[in-house]
N, C-alpha and C positions, 0 to 999 in steps of 0.2 A: 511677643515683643511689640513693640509701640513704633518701630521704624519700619516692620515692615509686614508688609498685608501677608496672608499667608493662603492662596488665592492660584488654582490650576491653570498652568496654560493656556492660550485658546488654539486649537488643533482644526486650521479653518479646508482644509481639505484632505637695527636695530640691536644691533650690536651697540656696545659702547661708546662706539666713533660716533655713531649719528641715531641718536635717539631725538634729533631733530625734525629729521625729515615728515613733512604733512601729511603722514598719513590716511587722514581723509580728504586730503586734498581742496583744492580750492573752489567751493562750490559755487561761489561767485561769477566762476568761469564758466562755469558748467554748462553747455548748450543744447539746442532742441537736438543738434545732431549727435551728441553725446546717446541720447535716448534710442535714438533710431541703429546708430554702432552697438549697441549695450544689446539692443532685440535683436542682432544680426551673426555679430562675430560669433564665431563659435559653433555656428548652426552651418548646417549642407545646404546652405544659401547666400554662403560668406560671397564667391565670385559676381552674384548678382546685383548685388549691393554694393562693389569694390567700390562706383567711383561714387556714392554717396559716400561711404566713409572717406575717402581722398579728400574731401571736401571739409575733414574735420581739423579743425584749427586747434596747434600743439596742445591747449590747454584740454582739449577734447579727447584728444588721444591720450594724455596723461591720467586721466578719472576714468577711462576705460581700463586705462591698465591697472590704476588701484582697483579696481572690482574685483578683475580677473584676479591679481595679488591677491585680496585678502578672503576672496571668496566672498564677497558677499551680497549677496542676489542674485549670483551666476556662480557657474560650475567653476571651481580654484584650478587657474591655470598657468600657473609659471611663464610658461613657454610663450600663449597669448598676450602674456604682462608684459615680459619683455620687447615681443615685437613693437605692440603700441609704447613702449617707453621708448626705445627708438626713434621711434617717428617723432617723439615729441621732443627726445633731446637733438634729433637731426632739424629741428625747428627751432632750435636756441632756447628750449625748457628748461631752467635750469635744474627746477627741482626732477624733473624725468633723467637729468643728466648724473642727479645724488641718487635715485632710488634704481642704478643701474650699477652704479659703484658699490650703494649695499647688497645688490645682489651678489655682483661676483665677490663679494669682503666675505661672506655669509655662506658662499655657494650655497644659495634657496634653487634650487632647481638645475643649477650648471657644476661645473665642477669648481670648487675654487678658487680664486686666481688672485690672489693681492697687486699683481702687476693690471692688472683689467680694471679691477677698483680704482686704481690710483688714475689710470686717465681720462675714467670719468670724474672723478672730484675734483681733479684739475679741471678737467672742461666746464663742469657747474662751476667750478670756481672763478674762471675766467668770465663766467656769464651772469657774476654775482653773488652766488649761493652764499652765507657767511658759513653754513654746517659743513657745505665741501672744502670752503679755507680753512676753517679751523680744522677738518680730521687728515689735512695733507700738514699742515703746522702741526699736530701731533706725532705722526710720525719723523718729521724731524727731530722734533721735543723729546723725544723717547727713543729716536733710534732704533725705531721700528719697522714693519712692511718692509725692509730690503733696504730702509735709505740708512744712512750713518747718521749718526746725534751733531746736528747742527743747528743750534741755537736763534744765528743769525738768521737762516732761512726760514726757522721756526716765527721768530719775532713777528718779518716782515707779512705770514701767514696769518697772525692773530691779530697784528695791528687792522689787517683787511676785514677780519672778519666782526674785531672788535667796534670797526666803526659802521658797519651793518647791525649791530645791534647785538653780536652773539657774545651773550655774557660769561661763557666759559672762557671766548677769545680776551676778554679785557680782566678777567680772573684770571690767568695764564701768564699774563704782560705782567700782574700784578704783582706776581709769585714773582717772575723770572727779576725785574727790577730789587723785588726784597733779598732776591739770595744769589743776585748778581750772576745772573747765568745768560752769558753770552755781553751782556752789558757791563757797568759799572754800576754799582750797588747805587741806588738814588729814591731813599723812603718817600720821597716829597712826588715822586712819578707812581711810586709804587700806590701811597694812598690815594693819587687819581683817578689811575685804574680799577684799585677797588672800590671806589667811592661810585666809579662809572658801571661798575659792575651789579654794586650793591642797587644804586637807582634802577638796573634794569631787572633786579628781584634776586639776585642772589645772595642768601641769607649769610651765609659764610664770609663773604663780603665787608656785609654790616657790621659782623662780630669784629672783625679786624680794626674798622675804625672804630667799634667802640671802647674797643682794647685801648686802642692808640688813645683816645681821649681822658679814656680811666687812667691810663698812666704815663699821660704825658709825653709820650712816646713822640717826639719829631711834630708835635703841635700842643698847644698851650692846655694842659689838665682842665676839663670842663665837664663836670658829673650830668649837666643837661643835655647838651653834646652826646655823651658814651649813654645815655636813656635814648635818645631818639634814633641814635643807633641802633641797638639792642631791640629795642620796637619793631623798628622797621623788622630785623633779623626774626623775633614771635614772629609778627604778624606773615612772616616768608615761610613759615612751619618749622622753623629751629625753638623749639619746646622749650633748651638750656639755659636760650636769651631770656624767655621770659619772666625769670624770678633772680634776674641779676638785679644786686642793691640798688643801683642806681634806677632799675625801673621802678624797683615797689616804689620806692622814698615818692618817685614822682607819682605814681598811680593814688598813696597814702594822700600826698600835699593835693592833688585837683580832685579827691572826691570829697574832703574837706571842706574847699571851696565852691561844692555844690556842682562839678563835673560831672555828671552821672553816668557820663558813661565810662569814665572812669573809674567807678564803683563799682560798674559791672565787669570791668577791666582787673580787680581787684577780687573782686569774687572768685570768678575762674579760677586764680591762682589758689585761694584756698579753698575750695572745692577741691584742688589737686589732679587740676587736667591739663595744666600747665606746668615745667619745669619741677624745682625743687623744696617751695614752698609748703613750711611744716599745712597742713592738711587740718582745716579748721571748718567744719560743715554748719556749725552756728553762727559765725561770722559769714559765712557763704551766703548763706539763707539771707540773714539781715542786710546784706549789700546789691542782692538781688532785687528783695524784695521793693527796698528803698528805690533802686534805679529803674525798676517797674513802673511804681507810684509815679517815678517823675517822669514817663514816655519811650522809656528805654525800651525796644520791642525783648531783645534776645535775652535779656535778664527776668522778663514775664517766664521765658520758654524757660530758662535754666531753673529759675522758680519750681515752674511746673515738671519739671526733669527731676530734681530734688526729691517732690514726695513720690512722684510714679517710682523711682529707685530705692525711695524709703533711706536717703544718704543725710543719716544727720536727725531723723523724724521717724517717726511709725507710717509706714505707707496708706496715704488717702489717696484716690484715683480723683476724687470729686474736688480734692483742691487742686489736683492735678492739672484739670480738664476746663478748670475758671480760669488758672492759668494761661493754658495752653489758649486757650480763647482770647485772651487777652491780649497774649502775642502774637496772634492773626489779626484782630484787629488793628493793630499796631503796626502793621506789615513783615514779619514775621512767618514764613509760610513755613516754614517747619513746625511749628504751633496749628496753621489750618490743618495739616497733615495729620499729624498726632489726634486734633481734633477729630479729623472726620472718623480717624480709626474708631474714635469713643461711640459714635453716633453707630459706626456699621454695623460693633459688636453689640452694642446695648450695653456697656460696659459704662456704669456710675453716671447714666444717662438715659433717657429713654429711644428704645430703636427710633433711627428717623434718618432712612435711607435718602431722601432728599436734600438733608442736611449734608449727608455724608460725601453723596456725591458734587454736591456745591463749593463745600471746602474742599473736594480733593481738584477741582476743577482751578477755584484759586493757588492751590499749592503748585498742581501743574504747569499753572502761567507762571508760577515763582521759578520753575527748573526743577521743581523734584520731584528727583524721576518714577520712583515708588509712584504717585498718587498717579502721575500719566499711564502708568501701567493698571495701576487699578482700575481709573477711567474704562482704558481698553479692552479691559476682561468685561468688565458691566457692558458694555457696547456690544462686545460679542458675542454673549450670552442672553442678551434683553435682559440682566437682572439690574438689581438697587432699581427697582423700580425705573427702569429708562427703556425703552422701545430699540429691539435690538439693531445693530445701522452698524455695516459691515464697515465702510469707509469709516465712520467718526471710531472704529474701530482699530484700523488700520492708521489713523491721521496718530491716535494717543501712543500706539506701540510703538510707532517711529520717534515719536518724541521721548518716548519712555528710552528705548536703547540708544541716541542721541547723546543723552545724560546717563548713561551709566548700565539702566537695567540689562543686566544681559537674560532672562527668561525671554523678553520683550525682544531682542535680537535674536533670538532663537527662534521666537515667531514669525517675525517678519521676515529671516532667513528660509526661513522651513517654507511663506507664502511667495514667497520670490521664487525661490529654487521649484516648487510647484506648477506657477506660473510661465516659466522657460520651459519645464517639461511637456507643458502643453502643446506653447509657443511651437517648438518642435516636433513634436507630430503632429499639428494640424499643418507645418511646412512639408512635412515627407507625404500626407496625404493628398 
């Protein structure tokens, strides 16, 4: 496959309520002492060290405690999570205060306890959290966790969260105004909300106003309108929106008028990787190619996807990969990527390890995470012709798992957890 390398290891030695919470936390925050806690806790030298960690400020204790949670670089330890979540939410953390509430929601380690959940979400809530207002506003809204269905109190939970930004919270408000729950039915609030909603990415959102615009609905019928909706709602990953009438017409009328990327906008749809659009790979082709020609990067790539899948054409690798070139130079790094694949394998290409590893270097500073994983492997093996260097090894896996790779998370899991085992008996020594 052309997305991804196929490339050995290197072996160098939220529940429902809150699928908000930062799981990797805020690494902005993250301090020297953070470093120094992380080499400490958990080792038969915790007491020596007590009052350096004392000294670590909530945001420090809260990235300790995600470690310990999620295991990763250190031995997975509930019990260590919680204490330092603690300290951080006894420091006005807020988010320490929510990922204490999903503990006890979750029982991950404790037994339990929905009542324990609930006064930490209130406490993150009261310290700002918008994900601990909205899941205590849920259980109002739903008559859940122990409390009774109370709309009112529900509202006043989402309005909180909604004006921090949390787009379930102002989808919620949005609902409760359209089917009159707890308020007085009032579409001109309701489309507020979801229009405040929709602005903050929520696709479902978009569809609502564009509904409302398609049919006139409590605002004046505007088919430009119920497009840029609909748009918005694609481009959110609702697949549905994207071949609603009103967007082709407009995708049709600006590539016309020489939009290009509009054409490439157009393409997708019949290619058939969008929505409902009958599936026309001749027109695909042709709409790509054009919006290619005129500097479109991602339509060089869809181009060069086209023949490598053989969708619509007899499979050619070698138009494939002038493509795929095209749209790296273009800016385009899923093109460098696919690129350097060609170059690694010798595939409709000549070998040219050099090459290989140079696009896969631009693709990596693009985010993808494949090519930083490949980097890593070359690195720590001294192959594709590069001089093996342990760190420029270790710098590419962390970016590879970062973005996504989980082999590359595995590795650097496997060289951390190594690294602490050491750690530790050369302290018992």
């Amino acid at each position: 496959m052309w997305k991804i390398f196929i490339v050995m290891a290197f072996a160098l030695c939220s529940v429902t309520l809150n699928v908000y919470a930062d799981t990797q936390g805020d690494k902005a925050e993250k301090t020297a002492v953070v470093d120094k806690c992380l080499s400490k806790i958990g080792t038969d030298t915790d007491k020596k060290h007590s009052d350096e960690c004392q000294q670590a400020t909530p945001a420090a204790y809260f990235n300790v405690a995600l470690a310990y949670r999620s295991g990763r670089g250190v031995t997975q330890s509930f019990e260590t999570a919680l204490t330092n979540l603690n300290k951080a939410c006894d420091g006005d953390y807020a988010k320490a205060c929510l990922h204490i509430g999903d503990i006890f929601y979750m029982g991950e380690g404790v037994v339990k306890d929905i009542n324990k959940a609930k006064v930490f979400y209130r406490k993150a809530c009261d310290f700002g959290d918008p994900a601990a207002c909205y899941n205590i506003g849920s259980f109002f809204y739903e008559g859940k966790g122990g409390e009774k269905q109370d709309y009112v109190k529900a509202k006043e939970l989402f309005i909180k969260s909604c004006a921090a930004g949390m787009v379930d919270g102002c989808f919620n408000l949005g609902v409760m105004y359209a089917n009159a729950q707890g308020v007085k039915l009032d579409m001109t609030k309701a489309g507020a909300y979801f229009f405040e909603a929709c602005e903050l990415g929520d696709p479902t959102s978009c569809v609502n106003i564009g509904l409302s615009y398609r049919e006139g609905k409590d605002v004046e019928k505007d088919s430009k309108k119920a497009a840029k909706f609909f748009i918005k709602a694609c481009d959110g990953g609702m697949d549905d929106a994207c071949s609603q009438k009103e967007v082709v017409a407009l995708y049709e009328k600006e590539c016309k008028a020489d939009n290009f990327k509009m054409c490439h906008r157009l393409g997708i749809l019949f290619r058939g990787l969008k929505g409902g659009v009958k599936r026309d790979y001749a027109r695909a082709i042709r709409l790509f190619n054009q919006a290619c020609e005129k500097g479109v990067a991602t339509a060089c790539y869809e181009y060069g996807n086209m023949y490598n899948f053989a969708e619509g054409v007899d499979r050619d690798v070698s138009q494939a990969v002038e493509y795929y070139l095209k749209a790296c130079e273009k800016g385009e790094v899923e093109g460098c990527y696919n690129s350097a694949f060609a170059y690694d394998k010798g595939e409709a290409v000549k070998q040219d390890y050099e090459k290989a590893v140079a696009l896969s270097m631009q693709a990596c500073n693009g985010k993808v995470a494949d090519a930083c994983y490949y980097l890593g492997d070359a690195y720590a093996k001294g192959e594709k012709n590069v001089t093996q260097d342990l760190f420029k090894a270790m710098h590419y896996y962390q970016l590879a798992c970062d973005g996504g790779n989980k082999i590359s998370c595995d590795v650097m899991d496997f060289i951390n957890k190594t690294i602490e085992k050491d750690s530790k008996s050369e302290a018992v020594n």
